[in-house]
mmCIF file of the N, C-alpha and C atoms, coordinates in Angstrom:
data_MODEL
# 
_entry.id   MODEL 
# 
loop_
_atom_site.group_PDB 
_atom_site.id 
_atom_site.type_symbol 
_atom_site.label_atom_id 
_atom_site.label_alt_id 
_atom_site.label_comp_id 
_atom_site.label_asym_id 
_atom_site.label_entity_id 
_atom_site.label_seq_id 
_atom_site.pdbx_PDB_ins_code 
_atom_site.Cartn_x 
_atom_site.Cartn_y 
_atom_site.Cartn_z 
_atom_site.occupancy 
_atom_site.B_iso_or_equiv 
_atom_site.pdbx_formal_charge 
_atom_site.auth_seq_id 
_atom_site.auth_comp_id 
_atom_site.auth_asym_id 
_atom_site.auth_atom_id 
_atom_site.pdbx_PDB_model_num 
ATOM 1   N N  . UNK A 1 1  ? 98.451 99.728 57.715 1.00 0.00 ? 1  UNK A N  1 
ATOM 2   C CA . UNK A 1 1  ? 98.295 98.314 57.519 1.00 0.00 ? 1  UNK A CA 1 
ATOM 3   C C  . UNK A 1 1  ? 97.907 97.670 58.858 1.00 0.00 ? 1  UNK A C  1 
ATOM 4   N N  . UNK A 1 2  ? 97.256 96.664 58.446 1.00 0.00 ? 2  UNK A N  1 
ATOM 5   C CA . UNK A 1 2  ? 96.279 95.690 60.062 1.00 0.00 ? 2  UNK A CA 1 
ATOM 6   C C  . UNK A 1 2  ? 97.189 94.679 60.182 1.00 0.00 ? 2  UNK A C  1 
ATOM 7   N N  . UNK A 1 3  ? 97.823 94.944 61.471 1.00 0.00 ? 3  UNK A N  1 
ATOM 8   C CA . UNK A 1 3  ? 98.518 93.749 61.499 1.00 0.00 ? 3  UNK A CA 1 
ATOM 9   C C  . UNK A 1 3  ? 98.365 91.993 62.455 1.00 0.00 ? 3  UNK A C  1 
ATOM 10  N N  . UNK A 1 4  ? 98.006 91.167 62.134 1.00 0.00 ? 4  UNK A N  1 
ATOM 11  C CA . UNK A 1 4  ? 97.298 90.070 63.311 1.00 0.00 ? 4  UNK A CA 1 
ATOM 12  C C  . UNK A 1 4  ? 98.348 89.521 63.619 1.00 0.00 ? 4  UNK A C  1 
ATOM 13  N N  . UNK A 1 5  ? 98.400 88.793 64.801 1.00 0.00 ? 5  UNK A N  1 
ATOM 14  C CA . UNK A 1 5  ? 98.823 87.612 65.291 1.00 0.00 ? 5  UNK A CA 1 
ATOM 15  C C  . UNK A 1 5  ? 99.142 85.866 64.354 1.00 0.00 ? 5  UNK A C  1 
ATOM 16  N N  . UNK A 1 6  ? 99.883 85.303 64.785 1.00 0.00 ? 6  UNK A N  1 
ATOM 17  C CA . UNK A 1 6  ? 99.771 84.440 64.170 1.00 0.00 ? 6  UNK A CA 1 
ATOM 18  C C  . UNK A 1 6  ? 98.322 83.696 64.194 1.00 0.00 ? 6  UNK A C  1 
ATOM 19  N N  . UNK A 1 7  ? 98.061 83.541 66.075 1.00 0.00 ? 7  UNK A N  1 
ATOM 20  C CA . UNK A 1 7  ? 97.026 82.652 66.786 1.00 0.00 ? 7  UNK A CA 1 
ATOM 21  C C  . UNK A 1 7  ? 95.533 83.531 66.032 1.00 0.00 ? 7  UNK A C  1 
ATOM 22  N N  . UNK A 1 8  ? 95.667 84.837 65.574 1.00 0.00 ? 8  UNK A N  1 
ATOM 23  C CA . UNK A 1 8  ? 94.618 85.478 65.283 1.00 0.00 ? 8  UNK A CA 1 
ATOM 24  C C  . UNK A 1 8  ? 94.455 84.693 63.530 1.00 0.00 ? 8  UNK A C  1 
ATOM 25  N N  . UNK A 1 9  ? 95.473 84.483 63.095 1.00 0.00 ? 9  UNK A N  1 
ATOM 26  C CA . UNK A 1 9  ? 95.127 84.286 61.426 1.00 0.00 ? 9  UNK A CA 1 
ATOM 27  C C  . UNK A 1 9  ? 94.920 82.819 61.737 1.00 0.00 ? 9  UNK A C  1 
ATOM 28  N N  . UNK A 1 10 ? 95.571 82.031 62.660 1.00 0.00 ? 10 UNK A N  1 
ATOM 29  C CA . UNK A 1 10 ? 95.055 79.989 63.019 1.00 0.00 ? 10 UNK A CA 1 
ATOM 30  C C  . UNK A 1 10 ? 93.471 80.102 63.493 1.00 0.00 ? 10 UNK A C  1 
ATOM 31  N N  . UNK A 1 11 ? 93.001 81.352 63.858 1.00 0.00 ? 11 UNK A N  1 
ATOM 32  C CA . UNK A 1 11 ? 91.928 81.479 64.848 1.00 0.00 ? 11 UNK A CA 1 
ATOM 33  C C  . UNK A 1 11 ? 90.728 81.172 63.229 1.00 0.00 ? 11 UNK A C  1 
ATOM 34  N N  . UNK A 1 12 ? 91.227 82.515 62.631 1.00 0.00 ? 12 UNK A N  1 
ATOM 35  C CA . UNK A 1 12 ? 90.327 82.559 61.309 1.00 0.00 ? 12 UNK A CA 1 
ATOM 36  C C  . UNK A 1 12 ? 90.344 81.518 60.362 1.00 0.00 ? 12 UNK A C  1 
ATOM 37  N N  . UNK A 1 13 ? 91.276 80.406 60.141 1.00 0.00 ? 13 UNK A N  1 
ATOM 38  C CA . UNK A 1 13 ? 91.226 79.687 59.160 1.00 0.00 ? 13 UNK A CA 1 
ATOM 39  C C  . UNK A 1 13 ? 90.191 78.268 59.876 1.00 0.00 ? 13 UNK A C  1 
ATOM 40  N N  . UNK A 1 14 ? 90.745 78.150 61.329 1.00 0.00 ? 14 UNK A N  1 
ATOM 41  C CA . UNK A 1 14 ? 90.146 77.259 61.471 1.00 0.00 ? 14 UNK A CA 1 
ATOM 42  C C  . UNK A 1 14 ? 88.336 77.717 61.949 1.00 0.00 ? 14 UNK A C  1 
ATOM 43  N N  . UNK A 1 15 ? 87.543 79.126 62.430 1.00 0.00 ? 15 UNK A N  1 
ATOM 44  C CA . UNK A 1 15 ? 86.788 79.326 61.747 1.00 0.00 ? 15 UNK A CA 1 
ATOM 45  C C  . UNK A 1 15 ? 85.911 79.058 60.270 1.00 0.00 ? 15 UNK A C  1 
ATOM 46  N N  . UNK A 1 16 ? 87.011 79.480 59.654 1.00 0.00 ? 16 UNK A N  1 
ATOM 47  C CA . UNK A 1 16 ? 86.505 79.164 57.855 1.00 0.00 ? 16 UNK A CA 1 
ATOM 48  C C  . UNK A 1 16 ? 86.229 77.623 57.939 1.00 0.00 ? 16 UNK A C  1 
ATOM 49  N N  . UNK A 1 17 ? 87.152 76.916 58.176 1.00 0.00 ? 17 UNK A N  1 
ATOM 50  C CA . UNK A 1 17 ? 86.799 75.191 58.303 1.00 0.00 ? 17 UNK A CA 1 
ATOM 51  C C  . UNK A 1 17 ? 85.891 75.643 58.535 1.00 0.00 ? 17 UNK A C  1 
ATOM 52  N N  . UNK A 1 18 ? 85.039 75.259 59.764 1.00 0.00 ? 18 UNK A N  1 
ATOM 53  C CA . UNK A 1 18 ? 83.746 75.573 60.571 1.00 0.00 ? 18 UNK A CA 1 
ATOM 54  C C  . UNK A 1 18 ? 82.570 75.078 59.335 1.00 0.00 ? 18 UNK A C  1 
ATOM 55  N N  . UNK A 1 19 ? 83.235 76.769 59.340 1.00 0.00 ? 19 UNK A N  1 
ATOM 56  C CA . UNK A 1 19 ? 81.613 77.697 58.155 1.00 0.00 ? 19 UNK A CA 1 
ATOM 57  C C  . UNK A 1 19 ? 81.657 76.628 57.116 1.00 0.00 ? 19 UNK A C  1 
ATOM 58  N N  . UNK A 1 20 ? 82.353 75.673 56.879 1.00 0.00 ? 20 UNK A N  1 
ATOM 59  C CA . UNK A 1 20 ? 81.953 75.022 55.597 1.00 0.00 ? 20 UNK A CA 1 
ATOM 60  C C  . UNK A 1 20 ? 81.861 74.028 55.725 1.00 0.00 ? 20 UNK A C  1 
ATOM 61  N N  . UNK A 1 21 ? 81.401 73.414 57.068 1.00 0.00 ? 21 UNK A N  1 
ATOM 62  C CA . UNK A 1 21 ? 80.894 71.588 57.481 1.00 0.00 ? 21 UNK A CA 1 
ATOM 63  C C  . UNK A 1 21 ? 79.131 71.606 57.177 1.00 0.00 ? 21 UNK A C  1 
ATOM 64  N N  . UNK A 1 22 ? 79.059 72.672 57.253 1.00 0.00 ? 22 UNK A N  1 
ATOM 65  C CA . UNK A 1 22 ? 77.236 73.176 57.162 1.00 0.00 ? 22 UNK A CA 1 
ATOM 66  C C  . UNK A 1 22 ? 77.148 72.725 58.559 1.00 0.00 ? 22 UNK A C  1 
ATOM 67  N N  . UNK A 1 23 ? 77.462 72.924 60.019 1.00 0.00 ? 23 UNK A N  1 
ATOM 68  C CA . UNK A 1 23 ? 76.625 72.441 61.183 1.00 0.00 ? 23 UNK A CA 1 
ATOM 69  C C  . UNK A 1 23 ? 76.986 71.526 61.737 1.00 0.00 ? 23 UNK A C  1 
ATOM 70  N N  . UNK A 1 24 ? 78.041 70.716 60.737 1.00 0.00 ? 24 UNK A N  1 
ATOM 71  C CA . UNK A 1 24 ? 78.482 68.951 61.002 1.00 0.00 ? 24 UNK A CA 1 
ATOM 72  C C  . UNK A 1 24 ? 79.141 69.079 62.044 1.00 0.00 ? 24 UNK A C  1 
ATOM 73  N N  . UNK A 1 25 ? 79.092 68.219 63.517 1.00 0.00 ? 25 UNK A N  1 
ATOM 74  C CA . UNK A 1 25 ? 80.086 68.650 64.671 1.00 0.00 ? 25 UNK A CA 1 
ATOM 75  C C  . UNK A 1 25 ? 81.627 67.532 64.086 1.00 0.00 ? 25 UNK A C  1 
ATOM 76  N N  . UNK A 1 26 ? 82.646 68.874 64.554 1.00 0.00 ? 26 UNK A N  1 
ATOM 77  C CA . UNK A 1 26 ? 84.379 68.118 63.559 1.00 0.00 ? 26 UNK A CA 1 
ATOM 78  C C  . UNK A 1 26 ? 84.782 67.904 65.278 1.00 0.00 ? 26 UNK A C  1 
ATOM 79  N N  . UNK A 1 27 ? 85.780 66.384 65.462 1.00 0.00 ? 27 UNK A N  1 
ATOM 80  C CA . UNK A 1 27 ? 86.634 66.923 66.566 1.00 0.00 ? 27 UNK A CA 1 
ATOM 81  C C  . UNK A 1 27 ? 87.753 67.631 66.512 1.00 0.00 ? 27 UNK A C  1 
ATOM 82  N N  . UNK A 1 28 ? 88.974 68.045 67.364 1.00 0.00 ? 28 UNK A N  1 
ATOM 83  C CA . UNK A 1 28 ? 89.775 69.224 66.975 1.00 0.00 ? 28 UNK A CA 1 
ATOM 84  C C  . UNK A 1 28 ? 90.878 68.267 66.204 1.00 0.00 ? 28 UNK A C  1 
ATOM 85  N N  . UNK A 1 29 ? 91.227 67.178 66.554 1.00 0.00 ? 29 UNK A N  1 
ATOM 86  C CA . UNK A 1 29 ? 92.169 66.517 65.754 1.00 0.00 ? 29 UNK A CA 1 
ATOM 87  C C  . UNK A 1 29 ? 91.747 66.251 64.068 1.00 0.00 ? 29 UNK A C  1 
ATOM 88  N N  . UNK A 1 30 ? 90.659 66.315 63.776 1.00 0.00 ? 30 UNK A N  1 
ATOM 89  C CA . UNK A 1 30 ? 90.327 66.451 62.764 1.00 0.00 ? 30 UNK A CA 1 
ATOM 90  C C  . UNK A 1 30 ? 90.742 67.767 62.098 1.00 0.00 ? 30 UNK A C  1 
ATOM 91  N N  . UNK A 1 31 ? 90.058 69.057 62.908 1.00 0.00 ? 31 UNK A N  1 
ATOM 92  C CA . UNK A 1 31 ? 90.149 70.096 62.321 1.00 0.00 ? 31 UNK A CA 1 
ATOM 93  C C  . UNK A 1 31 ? 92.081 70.639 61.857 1.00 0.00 ? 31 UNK A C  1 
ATOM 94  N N  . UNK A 1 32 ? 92.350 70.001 63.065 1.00 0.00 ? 32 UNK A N  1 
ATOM 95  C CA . UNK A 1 32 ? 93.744 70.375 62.821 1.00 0.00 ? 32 UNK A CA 1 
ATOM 96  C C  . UNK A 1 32 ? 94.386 69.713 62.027 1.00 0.00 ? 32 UNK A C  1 
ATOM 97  N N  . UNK A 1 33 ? 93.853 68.360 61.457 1.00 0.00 ? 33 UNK A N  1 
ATOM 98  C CA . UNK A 1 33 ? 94.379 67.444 59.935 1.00 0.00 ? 33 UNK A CA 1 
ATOM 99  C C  . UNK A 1 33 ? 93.805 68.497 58.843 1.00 0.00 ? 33 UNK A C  1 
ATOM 100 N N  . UNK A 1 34 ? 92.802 68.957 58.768 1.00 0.00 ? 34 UNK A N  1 
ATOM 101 C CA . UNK A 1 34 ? 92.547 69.760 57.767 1.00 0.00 ? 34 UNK A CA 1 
ATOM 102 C C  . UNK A 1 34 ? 92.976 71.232 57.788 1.00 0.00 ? 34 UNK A C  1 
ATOM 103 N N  . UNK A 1 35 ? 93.418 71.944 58.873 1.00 0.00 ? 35 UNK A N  1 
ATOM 104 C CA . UNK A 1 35 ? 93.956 73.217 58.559 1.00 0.00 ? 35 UNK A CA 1 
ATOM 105 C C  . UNK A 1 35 ? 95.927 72.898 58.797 1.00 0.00 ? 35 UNK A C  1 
ATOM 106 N N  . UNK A 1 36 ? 95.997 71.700 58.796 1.00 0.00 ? 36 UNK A N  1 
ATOM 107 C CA . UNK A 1 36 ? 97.259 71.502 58.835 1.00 0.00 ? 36 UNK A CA 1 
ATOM 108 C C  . UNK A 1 36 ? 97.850 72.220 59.900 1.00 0.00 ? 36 UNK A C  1 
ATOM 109 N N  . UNK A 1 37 ? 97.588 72.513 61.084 1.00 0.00 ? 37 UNK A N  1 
ATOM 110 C CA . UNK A 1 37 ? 97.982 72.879 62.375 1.00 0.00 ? 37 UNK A CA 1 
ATOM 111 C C  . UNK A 1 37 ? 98.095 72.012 63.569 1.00 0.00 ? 37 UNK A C  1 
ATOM 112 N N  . UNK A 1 38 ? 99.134 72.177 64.570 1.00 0.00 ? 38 UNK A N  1 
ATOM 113 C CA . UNK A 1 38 ? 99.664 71.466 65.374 1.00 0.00 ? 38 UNK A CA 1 
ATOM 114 C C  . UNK A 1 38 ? 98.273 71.347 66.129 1.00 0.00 ? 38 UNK A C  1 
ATOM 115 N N  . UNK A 1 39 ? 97.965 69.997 66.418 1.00 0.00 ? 39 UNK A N  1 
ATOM 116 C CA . UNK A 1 39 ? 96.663 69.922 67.212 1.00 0.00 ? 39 UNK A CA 1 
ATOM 117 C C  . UNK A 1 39 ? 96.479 70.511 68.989 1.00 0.00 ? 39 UNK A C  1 
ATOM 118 N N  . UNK A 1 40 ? 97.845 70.770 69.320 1.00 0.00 ? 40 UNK A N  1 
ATOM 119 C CA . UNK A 1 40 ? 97.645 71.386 70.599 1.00 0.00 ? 40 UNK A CA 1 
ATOM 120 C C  . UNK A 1 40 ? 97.084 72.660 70.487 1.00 0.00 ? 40 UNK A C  1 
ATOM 121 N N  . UNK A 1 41 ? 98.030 73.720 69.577 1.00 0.00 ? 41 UNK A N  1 
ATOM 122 C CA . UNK A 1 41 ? 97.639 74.845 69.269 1.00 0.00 ? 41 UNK A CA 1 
ATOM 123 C C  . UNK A 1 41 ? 96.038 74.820 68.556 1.00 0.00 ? 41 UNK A C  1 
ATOM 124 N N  . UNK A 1 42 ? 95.832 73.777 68.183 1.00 0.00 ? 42 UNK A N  1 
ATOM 125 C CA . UNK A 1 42 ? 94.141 73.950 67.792 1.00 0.00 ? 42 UNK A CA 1 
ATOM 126 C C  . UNK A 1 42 ? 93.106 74.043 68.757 1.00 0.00 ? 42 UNK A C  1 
ATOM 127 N N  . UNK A 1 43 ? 93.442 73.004 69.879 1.00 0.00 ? 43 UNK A N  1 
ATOM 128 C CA . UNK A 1 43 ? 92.516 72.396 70.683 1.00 0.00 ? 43 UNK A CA 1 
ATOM 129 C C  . UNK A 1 43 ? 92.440 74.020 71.936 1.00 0.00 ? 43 UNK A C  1 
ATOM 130 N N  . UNK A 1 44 ? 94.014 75.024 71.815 1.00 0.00 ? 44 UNK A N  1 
ATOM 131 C CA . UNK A 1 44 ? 93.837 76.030 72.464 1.00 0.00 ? 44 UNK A CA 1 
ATOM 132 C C  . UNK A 1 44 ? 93.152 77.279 71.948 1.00 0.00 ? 44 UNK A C  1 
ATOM 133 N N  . UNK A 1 45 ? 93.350 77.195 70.703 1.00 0.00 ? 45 UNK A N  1 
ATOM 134 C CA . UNK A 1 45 ? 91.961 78.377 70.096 1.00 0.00 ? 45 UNK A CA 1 
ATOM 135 C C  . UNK A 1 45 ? 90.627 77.653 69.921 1.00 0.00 ? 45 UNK A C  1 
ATOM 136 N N  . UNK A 1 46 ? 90.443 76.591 70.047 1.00 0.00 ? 46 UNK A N  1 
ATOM 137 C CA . UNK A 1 46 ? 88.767 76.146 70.504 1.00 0.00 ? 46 UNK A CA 1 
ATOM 138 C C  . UNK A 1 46 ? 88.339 76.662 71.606 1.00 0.00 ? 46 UNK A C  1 
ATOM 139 N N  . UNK A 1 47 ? 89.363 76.477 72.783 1.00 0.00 ? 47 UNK A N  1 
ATOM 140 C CA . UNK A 1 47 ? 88.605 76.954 74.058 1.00 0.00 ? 47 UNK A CA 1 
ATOM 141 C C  . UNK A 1 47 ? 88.555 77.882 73.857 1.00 0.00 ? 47 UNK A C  1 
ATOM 142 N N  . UNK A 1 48 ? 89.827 78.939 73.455 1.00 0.00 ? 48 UNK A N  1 
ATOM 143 C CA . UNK A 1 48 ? 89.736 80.480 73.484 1.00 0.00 ? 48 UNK A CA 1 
ATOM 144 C C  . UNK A 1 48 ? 87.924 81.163 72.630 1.00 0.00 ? 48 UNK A C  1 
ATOM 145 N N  . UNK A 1 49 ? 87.697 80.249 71.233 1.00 0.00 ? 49 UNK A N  1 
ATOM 146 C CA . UNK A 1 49 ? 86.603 80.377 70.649 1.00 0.00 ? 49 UNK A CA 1 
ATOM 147 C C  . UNK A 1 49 ? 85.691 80.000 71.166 1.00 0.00 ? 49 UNK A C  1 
ATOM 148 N N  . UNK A 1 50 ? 85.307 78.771 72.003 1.00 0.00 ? 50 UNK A N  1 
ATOM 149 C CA . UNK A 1 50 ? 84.290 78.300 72.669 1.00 0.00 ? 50 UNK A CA 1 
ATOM 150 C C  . UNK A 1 50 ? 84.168 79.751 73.934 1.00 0.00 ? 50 UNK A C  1 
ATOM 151 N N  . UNK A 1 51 ? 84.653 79.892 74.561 1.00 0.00 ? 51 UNK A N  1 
ATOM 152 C CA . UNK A 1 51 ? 84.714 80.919 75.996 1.00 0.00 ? 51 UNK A CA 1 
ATOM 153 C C  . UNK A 1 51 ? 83.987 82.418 75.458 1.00 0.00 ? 51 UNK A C  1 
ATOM 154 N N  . UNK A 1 52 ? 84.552 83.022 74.132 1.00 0.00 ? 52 UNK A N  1 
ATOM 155 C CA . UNK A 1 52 ? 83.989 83.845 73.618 1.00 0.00 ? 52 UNK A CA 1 
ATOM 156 C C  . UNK A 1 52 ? 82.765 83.803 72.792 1.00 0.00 ? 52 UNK A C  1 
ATOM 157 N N  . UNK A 1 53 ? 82.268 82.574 72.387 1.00 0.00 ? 53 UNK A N  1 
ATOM 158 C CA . UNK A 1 53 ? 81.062 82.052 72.151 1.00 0.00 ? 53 UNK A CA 1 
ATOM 159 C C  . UNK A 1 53 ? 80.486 82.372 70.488 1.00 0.00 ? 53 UNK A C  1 
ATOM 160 N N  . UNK A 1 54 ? 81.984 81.786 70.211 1.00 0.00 ? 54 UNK A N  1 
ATOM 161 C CA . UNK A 1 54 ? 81.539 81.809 68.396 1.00 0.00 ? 54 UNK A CA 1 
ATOM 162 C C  . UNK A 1 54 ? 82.134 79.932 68.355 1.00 0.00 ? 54 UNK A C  1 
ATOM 163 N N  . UNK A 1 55 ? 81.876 79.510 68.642 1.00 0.00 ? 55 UNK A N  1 
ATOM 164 C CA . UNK A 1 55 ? 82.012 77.903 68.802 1.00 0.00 ? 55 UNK A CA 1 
ATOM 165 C C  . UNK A 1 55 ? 81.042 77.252 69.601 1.00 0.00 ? 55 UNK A C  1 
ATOM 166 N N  . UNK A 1 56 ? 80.307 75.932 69.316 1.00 0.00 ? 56 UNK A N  1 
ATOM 167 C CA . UNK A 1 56 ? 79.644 75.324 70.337 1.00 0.00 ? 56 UNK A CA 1 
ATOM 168 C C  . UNK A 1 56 ? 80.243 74.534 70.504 1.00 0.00 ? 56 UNK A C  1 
ATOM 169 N N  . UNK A 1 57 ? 80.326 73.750 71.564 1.00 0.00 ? 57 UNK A N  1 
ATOM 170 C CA . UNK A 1 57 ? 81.146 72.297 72.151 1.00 0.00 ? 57 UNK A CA 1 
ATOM 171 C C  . UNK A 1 57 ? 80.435 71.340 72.813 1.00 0.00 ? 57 UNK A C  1 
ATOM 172 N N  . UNK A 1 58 ? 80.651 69.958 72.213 1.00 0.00 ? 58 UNK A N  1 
ATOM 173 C CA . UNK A 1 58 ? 79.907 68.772 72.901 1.00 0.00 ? 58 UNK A CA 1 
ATOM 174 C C  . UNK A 1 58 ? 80.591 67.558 73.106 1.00 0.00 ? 58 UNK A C  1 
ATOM 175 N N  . UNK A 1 59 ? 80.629 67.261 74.039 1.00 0.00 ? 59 UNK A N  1 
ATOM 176 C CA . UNK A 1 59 ? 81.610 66.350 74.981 1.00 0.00 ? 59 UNK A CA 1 
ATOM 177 C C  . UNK A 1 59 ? 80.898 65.311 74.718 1.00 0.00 ? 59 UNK A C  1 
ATOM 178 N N  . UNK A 1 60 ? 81.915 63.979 74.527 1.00 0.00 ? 60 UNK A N  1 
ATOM 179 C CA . UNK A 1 60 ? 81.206 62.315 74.415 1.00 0.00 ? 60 UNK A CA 1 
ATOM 180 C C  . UNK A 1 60 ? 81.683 62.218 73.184 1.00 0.00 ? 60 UNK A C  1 
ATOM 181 N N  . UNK A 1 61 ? 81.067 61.165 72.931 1.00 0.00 ? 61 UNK A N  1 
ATOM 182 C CA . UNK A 1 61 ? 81.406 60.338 71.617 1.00 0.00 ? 61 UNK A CA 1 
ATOM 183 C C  . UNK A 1 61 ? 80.834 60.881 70.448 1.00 0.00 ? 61 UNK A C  1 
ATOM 184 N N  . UNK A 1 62 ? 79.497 61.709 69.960 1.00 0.00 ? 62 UNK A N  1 
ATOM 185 C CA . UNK A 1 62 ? 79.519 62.043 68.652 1.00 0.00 ? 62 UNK A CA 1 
ATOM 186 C C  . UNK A 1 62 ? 79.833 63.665 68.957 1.00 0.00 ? 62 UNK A C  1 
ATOM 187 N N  . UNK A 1 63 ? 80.692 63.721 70.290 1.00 0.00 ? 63 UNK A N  1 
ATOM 188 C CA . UNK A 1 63 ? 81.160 65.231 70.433 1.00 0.00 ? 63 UNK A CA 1 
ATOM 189 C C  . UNK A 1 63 ? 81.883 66.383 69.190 1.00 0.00 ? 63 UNK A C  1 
ATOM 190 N N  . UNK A 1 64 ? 81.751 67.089 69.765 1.00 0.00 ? 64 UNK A N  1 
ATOM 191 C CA . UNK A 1 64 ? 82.792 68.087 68.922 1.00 0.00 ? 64 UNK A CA 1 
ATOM 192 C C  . UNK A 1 64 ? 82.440 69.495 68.903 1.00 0.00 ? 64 UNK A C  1 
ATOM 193 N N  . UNK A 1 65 ? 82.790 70.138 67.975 1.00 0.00 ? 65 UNK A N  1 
ATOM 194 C CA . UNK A 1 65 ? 83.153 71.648 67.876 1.00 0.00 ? 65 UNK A CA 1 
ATOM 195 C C  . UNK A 1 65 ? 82.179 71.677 66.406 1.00 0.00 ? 65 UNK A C  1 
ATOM 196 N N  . UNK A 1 66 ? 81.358 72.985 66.261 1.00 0.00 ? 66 UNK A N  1 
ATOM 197 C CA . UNK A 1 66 ? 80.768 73.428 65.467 1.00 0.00 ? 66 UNK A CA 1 
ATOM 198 C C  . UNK A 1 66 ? 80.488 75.032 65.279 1.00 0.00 ? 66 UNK A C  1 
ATOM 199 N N  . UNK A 1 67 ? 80.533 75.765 64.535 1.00 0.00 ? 67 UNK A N  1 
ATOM 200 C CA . UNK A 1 67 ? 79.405 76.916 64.426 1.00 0.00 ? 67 UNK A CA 1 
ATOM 201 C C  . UNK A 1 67 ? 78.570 77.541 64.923 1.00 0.00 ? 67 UNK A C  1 
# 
């Protein structure tokens, strides 16, 4: 049996969000209203996802996190 992490299964759901904005940039307080996760712990698997480069990130006002 495969066993993950918690941060590994928060990593994948908030992924899945992602994949289903079609492209739309979300900010992380958003994402974390919709995967129902503590927004600190969100905003720390963005960077972890942004750094490894399955996330894009854009700073400012129509900023955010995408696909």
């Amino acid at each position: 049996m495969l066993r993950i992490s918690k941060l590994t299964d928060y990593a994948t759901v908030i992924l899945a969000t992602l994949a289903r904005e079609d492209g739309e940039r979300r900010a992380a307080a958003d994402i974390a209203r919709q995967c129902q996760l503590a927004p600190p712990t969100v905003s720390k698997l963005l960077k972890q996802l942004h750094r490894a480069g399955l996330v894009d990130s854009t700073r400012g006002f129509k900023g955010g996190y995408r696909l």
